[in-house]
Steps between C-alpha positions, in 0.01 A plus 500: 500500500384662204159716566336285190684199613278561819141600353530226223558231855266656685253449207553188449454375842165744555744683799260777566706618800843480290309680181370777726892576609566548164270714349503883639168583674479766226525234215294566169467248262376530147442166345485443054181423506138690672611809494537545890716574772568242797635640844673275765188360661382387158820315398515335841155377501548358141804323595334323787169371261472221354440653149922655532685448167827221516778577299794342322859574400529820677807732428648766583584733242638771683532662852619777652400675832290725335283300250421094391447333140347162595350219194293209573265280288198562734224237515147645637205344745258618307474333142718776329807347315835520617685815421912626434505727800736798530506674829613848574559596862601822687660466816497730787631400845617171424151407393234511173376798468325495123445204245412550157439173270510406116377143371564339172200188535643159392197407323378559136180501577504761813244658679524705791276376752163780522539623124208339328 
């Protein structure tokens, strides 16, 4: 299986045990939007909240052993609109080691969440 195959089902089921086989204890991830940087703790603890973004027709762009290009349309907890998610990953050790994300919002009318 696919190392995005496995975070995307891991996810979507709230798997904190199978996410935290995935990502590489020395995982950084820089998300579109805040302007901060999330380690592994951080992305495991969002994953298992209640406030954890669903997403919907996932895809794999590309994959090799050495880095991921991942798109979703990404649908947030927390009264932000959905987004056009695209995912880059770095692997190391058969695990994620770095994501970096870019959003395109789906609405006309956006506004990020915290910006008034």
């Amino acid at each position: 299986m696919s190392i995005i195959t496995a975070y995307n089902e891991a996810w979507k089921t709230g798997d904190v045990e199978a996410l935290a086989e995935i990502i590489h204890d020395e995982f950084v991830f820089n998300p579109h939007v805040g302007g901060i940087t999330l380690g592994k703790s951080d992305l495991l603890g969002f994953a298992g909240s209640d406030n954890a973004p669903t997403s919907e027709n996932d895809r794999i762009l590309f994959e090799s052993d050495e880095v991921g290009v991942a798109h979703s349309v990404v649908h947030f907890a927390n009264d932000s609109d959905s987004e056009a998610v695209l995912s880059f990953m770095r692997f190391k050790d058969g695990k994620i080691v770095s994501m970096e994300t870019g959003a395109t919002p789906l609405s006309d009318d956006y506004k990020l969440v915290g910006s008034e």
